[in-house]
HTML snippet that shows the backbone in 3Dmol.js (N, CA, C, O; Angstrom):
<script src="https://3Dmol.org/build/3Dmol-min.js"></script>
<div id="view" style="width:600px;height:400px;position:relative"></div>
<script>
const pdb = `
ATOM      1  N   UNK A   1      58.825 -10.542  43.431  1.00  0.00           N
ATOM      2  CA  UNK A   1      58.489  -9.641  42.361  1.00  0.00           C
ATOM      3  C   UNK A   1      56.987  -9.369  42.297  1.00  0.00           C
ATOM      4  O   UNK A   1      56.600  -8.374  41.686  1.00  0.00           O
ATOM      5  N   UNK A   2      56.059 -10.243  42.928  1.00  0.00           N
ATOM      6  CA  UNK A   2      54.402 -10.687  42.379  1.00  0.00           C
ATOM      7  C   UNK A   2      54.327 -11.548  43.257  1.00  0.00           C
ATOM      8  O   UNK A   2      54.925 -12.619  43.366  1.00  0.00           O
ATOM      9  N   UNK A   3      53.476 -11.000  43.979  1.00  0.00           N
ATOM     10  CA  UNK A   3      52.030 -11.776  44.508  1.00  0.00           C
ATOM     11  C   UNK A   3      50.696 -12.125  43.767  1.00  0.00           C
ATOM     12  O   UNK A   3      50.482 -11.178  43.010  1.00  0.00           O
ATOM     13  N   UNK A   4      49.821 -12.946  43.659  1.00  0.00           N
ATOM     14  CA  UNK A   4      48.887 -13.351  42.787  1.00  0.00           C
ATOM     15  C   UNK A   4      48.057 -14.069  44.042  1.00  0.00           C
ATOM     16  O   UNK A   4      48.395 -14.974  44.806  1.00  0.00           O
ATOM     17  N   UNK A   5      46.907 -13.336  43.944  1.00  0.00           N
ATOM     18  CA  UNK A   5      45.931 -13.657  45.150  1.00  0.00           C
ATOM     19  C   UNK A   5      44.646 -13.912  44.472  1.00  0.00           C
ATOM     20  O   UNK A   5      44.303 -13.278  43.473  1.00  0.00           O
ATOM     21  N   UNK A   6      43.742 -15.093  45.163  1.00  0.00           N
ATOM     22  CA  UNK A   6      42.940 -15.621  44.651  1.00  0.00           C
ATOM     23  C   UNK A   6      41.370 -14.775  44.550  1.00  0.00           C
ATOM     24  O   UNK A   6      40.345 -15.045  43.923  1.00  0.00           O
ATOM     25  N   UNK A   7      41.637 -13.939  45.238  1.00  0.00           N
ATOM     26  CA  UNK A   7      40.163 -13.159  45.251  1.00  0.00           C
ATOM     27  C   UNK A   7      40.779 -11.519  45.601  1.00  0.00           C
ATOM     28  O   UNK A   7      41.955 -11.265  45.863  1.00  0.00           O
ATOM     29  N   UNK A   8      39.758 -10.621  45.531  1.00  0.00           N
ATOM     30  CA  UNK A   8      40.036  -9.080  44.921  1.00  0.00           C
ATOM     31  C   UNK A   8      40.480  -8.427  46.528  1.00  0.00           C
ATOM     32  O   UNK A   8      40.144  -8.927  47.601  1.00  0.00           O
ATOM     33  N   UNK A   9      41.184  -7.381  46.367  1.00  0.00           N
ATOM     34  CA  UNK A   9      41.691  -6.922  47.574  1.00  0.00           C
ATOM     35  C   UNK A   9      42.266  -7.686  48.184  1.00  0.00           C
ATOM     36  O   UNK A   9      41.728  -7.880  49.274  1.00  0.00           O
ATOM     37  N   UNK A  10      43.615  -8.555  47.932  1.00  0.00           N
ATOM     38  CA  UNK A  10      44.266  -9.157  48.001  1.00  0.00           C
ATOM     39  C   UNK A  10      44.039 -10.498  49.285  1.00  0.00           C
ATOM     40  O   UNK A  10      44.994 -10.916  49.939  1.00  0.00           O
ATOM     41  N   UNK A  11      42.894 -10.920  49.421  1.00  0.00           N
ATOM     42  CA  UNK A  11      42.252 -12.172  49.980  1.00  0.00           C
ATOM     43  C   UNK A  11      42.139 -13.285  49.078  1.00  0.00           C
ATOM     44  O   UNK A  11      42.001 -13.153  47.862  1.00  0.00           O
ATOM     45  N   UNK A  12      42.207 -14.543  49.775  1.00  0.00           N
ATOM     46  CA  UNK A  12      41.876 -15.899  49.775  1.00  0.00           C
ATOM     47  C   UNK A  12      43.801 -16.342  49.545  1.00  0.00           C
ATOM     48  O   UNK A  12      44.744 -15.675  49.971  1.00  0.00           O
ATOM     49  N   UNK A  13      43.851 -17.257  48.988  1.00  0.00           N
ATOM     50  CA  UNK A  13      45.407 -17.522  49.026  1.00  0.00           C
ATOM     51  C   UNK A  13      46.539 -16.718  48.184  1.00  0.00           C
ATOM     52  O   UNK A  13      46.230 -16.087  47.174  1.00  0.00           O
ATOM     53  N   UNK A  14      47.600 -16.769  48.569  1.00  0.00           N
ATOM     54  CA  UNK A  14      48.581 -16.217  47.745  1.00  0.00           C
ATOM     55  C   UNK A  14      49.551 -17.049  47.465  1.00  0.00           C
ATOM     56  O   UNK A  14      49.773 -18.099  48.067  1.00  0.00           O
ATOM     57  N   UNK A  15      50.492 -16.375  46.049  1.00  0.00           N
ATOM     58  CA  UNK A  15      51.313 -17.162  45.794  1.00  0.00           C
ATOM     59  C   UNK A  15      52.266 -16.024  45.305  1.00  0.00           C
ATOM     60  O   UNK A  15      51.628 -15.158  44.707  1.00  0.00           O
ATOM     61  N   UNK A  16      53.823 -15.728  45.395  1.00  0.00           N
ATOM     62  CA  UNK A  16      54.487 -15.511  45.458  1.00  0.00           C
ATOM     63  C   UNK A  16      55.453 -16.074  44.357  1.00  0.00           C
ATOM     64  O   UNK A  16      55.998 -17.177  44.344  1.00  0.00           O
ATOM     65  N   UNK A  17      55.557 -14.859  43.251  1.00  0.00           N
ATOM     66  CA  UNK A  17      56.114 -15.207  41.739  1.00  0.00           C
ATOM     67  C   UNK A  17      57.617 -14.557  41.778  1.00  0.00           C
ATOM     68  O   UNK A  17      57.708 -13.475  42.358  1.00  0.00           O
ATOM     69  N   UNK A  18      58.782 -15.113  41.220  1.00  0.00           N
ATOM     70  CA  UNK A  18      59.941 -14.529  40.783  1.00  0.00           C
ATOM     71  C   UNK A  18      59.231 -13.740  39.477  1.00  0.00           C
ATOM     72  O   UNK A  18      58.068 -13.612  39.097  1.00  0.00           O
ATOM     73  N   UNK A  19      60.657 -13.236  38.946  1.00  0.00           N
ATOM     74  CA  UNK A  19      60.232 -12.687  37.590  1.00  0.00           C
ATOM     75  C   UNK A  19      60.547 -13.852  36.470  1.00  0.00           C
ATOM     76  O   UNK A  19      61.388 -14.713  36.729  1.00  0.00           O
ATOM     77  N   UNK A  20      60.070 -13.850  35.625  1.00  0.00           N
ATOM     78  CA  UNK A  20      60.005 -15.132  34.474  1.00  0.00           C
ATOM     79  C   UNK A  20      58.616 -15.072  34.119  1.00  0.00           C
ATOM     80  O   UNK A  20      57.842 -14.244  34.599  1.00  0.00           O
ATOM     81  N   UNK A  21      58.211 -16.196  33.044  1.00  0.00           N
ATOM     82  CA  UNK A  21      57.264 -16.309  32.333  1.00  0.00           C
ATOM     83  C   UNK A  21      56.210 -17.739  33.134  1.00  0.00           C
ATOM     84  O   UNK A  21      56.680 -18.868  33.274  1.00  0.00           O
ATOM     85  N   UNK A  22      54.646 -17.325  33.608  1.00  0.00           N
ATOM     86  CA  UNK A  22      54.159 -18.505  33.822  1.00  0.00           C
ATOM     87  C   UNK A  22      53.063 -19.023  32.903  1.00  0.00           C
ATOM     88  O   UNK A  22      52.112 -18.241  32.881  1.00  0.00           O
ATOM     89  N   UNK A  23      52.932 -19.880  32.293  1.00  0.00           N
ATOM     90  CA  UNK A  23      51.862 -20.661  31.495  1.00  0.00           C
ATOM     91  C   UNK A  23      51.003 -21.015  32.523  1.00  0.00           C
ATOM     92  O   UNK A  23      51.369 -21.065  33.697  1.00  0.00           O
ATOM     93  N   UNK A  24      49.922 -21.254  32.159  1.00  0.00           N
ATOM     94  CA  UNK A  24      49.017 -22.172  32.949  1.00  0.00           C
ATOM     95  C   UNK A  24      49.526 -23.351  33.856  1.00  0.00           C
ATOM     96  O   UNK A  24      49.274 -23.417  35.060  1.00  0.00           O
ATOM     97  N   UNK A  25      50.234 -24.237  33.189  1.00  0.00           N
ATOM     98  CA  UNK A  25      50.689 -25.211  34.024  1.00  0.00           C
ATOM     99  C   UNK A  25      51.607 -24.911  35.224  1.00  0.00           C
ATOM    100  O   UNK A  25      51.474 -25.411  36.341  1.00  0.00           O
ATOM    101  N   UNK A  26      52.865 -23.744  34.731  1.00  0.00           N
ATOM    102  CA  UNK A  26      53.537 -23.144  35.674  1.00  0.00           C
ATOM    103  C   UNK A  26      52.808 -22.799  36.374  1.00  0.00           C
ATOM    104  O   UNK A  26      53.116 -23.288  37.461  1.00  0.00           O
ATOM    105  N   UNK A  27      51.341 -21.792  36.532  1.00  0.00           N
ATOM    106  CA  UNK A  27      50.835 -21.201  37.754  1.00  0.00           C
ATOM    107  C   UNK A  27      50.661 -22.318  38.508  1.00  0.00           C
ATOM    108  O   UNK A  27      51.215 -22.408  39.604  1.00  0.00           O
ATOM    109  N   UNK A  28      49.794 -23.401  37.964  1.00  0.00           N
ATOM    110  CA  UNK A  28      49.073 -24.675  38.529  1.00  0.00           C
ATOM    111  C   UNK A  28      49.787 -25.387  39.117  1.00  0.00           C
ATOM    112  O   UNK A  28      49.204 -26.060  39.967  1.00  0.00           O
ATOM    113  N   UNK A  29      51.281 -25.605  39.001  1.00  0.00           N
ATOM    114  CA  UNK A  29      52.562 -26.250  39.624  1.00  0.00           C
ATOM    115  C   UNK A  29      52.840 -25.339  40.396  1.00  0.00           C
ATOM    116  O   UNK A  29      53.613 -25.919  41.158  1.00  0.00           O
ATOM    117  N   UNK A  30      52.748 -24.068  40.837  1.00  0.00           N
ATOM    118  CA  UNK A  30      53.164 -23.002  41.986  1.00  0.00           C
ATOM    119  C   UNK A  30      51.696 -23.099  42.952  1.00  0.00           C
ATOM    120  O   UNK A  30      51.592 -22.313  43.895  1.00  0.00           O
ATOM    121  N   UNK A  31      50.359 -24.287  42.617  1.00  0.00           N
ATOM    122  CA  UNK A  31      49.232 -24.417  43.468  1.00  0.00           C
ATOM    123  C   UNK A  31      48.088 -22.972  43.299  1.00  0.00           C
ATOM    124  O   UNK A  31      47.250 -22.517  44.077  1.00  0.00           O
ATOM    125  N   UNK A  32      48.584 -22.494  41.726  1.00  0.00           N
ATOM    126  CA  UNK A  32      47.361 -21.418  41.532  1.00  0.00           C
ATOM    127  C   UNK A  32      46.671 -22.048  40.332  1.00  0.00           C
ATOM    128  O   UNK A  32      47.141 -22.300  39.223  1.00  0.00           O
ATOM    129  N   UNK A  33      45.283 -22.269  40.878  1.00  0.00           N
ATOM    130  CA  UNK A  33      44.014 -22.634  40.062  1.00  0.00           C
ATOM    131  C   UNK A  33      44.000 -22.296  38.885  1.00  0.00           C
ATOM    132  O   UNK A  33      44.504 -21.186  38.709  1.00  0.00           O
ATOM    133  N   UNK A  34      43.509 -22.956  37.701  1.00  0.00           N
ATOM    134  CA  UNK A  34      43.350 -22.036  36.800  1.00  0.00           C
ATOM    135  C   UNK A  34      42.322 -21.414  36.719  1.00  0.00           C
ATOM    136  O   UNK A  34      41.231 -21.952  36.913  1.00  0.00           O
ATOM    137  N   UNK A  35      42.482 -19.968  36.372  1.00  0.00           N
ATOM    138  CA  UNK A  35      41.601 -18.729  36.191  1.00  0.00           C
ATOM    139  C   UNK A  35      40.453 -18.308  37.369  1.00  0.00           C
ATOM    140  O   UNK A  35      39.242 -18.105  37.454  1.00  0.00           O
ATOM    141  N   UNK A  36      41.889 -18.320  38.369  1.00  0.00           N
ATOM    142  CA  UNK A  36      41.364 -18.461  39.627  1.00  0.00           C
ATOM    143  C   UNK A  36      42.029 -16.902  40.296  1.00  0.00           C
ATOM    144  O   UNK A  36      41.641 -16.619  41.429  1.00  0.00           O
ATOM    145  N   UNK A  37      42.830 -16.097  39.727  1.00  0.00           N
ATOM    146  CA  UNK A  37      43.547 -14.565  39.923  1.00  0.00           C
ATOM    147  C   UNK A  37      42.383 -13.469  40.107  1.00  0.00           C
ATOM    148  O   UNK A  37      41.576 -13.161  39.231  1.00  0.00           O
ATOM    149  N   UNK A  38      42.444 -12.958  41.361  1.00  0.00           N
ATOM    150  CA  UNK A  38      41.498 -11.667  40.993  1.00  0.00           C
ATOM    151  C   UNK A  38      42.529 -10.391  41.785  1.00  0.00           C
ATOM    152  O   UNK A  38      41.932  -9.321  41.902  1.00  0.00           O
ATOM    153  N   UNK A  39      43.327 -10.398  42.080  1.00  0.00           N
ATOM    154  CA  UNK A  39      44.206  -9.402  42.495  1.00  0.00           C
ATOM    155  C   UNK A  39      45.700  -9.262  42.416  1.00  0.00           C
ATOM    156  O   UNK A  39      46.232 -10.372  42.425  1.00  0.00           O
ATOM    157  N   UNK A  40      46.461  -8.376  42.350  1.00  0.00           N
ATOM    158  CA  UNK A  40      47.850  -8.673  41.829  1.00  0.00           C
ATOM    159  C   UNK A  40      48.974  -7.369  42.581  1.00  0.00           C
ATOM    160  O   UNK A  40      49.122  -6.223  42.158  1.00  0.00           O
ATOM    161  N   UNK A  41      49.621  -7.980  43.744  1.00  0.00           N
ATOM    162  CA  UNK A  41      50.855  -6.782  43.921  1.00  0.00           C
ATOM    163  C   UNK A  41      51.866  -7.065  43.376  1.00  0.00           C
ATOM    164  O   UNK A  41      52.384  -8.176  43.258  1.00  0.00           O
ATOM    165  N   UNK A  42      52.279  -5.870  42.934  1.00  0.00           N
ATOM    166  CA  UNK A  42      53.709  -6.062  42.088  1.00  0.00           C
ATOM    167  C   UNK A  42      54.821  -5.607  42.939  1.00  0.00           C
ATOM    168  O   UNK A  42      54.496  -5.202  44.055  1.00  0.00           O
ATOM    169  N   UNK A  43      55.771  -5.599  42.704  1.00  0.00           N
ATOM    170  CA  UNK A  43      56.946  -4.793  43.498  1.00  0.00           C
ATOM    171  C   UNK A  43      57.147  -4.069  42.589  1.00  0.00           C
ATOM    172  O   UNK A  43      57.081  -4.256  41.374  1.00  0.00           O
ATOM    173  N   UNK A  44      57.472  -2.969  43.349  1.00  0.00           N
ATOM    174  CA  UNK A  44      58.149  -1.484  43.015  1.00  0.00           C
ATOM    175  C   UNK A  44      58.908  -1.511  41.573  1.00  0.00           C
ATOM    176  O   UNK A  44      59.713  -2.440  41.512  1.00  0.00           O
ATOM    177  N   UNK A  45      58.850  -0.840  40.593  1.00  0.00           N
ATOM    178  CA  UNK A  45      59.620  -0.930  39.062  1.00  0.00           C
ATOM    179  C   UNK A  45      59.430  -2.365  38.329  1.00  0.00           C
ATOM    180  O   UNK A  45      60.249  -2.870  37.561  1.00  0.00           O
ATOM    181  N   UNK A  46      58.374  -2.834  38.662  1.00  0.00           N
ATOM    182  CA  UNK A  46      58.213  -4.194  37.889  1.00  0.00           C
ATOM    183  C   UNK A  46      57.452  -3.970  36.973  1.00  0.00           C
ATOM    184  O   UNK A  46      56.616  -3.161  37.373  1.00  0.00           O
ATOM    185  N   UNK A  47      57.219  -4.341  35.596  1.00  0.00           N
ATOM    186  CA  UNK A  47      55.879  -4.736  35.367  1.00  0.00           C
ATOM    187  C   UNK A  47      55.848  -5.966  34.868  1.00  0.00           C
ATOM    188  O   UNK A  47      56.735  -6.676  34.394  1.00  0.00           O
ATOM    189  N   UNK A  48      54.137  -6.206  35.122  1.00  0.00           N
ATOM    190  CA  UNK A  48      53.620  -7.349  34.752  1.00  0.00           C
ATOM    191  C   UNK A  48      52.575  -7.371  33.147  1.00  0.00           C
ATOM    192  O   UNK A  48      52.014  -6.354  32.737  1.00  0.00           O
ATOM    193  N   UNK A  49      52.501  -8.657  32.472  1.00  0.00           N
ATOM    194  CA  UNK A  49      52.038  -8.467  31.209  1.00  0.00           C
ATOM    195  C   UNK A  49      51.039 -10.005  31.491  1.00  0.00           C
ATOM    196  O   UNK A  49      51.311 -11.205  31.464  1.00  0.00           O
ATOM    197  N   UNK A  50      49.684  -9.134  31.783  1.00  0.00           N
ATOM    198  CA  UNK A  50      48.782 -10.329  31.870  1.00  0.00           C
ATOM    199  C   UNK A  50      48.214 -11.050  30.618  1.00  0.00           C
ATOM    200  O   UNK A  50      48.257 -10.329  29.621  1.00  0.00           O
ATOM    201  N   UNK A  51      47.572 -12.572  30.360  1.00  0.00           N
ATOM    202  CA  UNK A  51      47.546 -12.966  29.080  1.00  0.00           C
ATOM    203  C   UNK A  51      46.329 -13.799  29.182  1.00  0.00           C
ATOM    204  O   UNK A  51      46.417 -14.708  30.007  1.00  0.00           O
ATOM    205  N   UNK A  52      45.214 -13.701  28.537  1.00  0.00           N
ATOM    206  CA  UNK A  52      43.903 -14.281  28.792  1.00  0.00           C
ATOM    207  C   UNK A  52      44.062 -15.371  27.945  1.00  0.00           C
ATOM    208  O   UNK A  52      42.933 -15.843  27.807  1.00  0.00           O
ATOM    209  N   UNK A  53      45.014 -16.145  27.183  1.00  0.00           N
ATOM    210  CA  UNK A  53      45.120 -17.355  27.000  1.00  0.00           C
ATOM    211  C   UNK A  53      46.839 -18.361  27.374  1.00  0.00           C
ATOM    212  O   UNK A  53      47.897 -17.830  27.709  1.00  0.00           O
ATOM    213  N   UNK A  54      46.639 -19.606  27.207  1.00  0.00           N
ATOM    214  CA  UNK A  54      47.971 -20.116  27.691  1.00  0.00           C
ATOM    215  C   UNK A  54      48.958 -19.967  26.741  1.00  0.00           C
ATOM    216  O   UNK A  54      48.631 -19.848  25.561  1.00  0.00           O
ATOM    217  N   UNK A  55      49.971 -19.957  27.031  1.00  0.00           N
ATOM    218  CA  UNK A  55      51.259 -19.744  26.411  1.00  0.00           C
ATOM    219  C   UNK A  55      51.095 -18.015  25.732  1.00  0.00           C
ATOM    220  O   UNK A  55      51.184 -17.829  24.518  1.00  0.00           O
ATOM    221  N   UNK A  56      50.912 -17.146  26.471  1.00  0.00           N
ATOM    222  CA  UNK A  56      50.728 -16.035  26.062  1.00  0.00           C
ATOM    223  C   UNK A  56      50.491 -15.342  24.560  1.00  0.00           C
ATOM    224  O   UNK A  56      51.034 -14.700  23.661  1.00  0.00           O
ATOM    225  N   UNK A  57      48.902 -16.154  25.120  1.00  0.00           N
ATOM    226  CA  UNK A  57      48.217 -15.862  23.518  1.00  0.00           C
ATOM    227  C   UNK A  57      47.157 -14.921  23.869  1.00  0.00           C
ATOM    228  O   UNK A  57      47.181 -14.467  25.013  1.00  0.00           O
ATOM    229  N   UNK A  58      46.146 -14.523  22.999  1.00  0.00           N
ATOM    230  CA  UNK A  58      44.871 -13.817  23.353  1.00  0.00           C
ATOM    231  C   UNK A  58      45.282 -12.608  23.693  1.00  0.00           C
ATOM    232  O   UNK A  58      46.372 -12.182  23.311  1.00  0.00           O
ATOM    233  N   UNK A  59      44.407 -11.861  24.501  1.00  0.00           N
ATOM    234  CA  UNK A  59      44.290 -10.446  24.465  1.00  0.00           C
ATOM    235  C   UNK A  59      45.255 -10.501  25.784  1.00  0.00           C
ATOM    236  O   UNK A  59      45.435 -11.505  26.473  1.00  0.00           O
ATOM    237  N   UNK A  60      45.932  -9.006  26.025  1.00  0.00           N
ATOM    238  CA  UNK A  60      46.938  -8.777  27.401  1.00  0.00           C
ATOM    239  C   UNK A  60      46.415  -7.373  27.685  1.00  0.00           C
ATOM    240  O   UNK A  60      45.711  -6.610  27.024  1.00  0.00           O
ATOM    241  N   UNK A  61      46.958  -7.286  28.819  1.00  0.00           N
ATOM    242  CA  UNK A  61      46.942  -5.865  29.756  1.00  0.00           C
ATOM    243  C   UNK A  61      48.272  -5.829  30.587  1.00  0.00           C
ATOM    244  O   UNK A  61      48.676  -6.618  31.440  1.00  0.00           O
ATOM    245  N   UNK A  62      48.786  -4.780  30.131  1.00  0.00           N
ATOM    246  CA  UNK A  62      50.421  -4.540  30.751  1.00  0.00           C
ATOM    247  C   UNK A  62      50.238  -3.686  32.015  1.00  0.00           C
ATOM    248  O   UNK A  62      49.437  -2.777  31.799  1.00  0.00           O
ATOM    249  N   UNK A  63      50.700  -3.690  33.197  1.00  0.00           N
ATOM    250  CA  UNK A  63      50.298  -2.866  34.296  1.00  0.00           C
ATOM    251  C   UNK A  63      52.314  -2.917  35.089  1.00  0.00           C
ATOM    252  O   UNK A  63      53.286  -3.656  34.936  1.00  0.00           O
ATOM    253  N   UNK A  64      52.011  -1.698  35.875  1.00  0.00           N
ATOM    254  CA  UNK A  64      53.385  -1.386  36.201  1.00  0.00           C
ATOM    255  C   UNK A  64      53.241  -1.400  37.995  1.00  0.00           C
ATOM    256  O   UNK A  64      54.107  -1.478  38.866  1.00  0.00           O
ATOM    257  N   UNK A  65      51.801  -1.289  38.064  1.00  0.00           N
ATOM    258  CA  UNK A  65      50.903  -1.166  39.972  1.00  0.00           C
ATOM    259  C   UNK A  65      50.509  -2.268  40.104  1.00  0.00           C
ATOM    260  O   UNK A  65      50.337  -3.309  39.470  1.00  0.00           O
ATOM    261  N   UNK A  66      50.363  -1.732  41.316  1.00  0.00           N
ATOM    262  CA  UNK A  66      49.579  -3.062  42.235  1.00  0.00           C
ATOM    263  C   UNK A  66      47.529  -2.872  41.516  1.00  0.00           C
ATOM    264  O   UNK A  66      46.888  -1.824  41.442  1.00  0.00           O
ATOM    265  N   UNK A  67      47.043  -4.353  41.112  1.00  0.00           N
ATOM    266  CA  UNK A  67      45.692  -4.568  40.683  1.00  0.00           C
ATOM    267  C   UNK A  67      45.084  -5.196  42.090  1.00  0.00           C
ATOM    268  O   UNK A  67      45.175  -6.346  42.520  1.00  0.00           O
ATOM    269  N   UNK A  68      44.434  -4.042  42.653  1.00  0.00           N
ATOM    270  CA  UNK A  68      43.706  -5.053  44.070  1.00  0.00           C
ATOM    271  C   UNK A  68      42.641  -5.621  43.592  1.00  0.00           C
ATOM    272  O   UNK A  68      42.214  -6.658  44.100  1.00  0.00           O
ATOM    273  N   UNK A  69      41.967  -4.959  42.409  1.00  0.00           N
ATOM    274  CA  UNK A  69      40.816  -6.028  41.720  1.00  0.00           C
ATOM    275  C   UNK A  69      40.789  -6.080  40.218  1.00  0.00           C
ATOM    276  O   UNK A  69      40.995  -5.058  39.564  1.00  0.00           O
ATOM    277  N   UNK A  70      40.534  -7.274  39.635  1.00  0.00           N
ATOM    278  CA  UNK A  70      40.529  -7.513  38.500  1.00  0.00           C
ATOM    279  C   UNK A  70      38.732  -6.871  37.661  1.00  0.00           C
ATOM    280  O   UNK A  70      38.411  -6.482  36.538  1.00  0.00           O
ATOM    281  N   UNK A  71      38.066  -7.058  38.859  1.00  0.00           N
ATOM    282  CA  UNK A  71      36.890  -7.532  38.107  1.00  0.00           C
ATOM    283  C   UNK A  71      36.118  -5.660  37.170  1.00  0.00           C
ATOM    284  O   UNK A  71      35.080  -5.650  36.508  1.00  0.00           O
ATOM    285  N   UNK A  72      37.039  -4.335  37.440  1.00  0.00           N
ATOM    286  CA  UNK A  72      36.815  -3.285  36.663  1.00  0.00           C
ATOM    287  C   UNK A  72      37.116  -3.543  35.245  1.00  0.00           C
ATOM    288  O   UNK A  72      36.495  -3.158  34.254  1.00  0.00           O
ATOM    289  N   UNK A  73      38.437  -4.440  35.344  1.00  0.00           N
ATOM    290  CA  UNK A  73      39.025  -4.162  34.227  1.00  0.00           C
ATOM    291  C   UNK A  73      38.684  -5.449  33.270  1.00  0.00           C
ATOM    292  O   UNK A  73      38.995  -5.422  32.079  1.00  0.00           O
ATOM    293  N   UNK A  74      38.028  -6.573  33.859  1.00  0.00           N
ATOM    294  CA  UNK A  74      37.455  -7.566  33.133  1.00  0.00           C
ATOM    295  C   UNK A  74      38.453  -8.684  32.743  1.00  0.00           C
ATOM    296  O   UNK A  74      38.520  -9.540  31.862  1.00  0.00           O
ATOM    297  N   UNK A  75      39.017  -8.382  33.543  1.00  0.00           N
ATOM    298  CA  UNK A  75      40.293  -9.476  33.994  1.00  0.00           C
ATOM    299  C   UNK A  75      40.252 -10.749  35.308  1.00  0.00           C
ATOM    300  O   UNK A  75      41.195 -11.389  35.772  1.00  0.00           O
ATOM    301  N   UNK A  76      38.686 -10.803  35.684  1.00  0.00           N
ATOM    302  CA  UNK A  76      38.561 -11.100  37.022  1.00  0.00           C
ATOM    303  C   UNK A  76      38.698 -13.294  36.358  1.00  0.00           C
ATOM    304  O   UNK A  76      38.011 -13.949  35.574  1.00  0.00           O
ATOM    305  N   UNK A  77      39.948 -13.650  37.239  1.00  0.00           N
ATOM    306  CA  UNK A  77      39.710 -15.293  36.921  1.00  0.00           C
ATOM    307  C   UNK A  77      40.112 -15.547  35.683  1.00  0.00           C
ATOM    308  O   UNK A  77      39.555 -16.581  35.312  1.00  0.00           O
ATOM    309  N   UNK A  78      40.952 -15.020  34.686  1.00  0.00           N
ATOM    310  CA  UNK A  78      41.329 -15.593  33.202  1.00  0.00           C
ATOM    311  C   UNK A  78      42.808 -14.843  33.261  1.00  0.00           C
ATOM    312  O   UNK A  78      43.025 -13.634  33.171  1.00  0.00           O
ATOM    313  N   UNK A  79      43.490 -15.615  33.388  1.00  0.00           N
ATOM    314  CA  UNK A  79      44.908 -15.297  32.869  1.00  0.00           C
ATOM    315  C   UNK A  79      46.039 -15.806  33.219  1.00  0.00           C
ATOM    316  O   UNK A  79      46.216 -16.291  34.336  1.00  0.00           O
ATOM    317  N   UNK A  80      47.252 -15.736  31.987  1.00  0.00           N
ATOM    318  CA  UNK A  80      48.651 -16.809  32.594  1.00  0.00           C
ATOM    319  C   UNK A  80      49.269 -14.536  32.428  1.00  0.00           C
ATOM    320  O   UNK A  80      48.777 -13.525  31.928  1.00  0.00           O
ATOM    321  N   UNK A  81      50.701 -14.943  33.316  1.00  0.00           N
ATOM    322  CA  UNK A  81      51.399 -13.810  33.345  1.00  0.00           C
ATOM    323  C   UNK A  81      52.886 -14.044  33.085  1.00  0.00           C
ATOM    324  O   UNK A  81      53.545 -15.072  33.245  1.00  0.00           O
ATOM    325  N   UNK A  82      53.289 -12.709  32.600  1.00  0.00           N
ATOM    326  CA  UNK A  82      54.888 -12.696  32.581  1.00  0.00           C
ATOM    327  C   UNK A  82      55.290 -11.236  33.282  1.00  0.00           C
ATOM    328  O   UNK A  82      54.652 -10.195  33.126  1.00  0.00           O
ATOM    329  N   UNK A  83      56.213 -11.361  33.900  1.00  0.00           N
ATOM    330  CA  UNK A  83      56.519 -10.834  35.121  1.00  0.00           C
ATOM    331  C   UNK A  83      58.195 -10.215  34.975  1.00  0.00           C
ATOM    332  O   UNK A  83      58.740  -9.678  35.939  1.00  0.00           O
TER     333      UNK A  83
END
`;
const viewer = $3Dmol.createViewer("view");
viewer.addModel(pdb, "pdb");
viewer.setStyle({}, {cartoon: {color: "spectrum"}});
viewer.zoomTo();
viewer.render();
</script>
């Protein structure tokens, strides 16, 4: 459903998300850092609902595309997602 790559233009490691909800700990148990995201492909008719605190608190940005970089939108390294 989601790829979640550690740096912008989809470089440094990836990790490979079903659809469901991840908290912080969930990313960190799938081996993604925390607030360590700077790029994001989605698959086709998905969207994703990013969350700048854990347990999907704080401010979000809903996106339906692929984010090859976070750091326009000020999203660069802070966030848990639901997918």
């Amino acid at each position: 459903m989601a790829t979640l790559y550690q740096h912008i233009h989809y470089k440094g490691y990836a990790r490979h998300l079903s659809a469901g909800n991840y908290r912080t700990a969930d990313l960190q148990g799938k081996g993604v850092r925390n607030n360590d995201v700077s790029s994001l492909h989605l698959a086709s008719g998905h969207e994703a609902i990013l969350y700048d605190g854990d347990n999907f608190t704080g401010l979000s940005y809903v996106t339906r595309s692929h984010l090859p970089n976070f750091v326009p939108l000020g999203w660069n390294d802070r966030m848990n997602i639901y997918i």
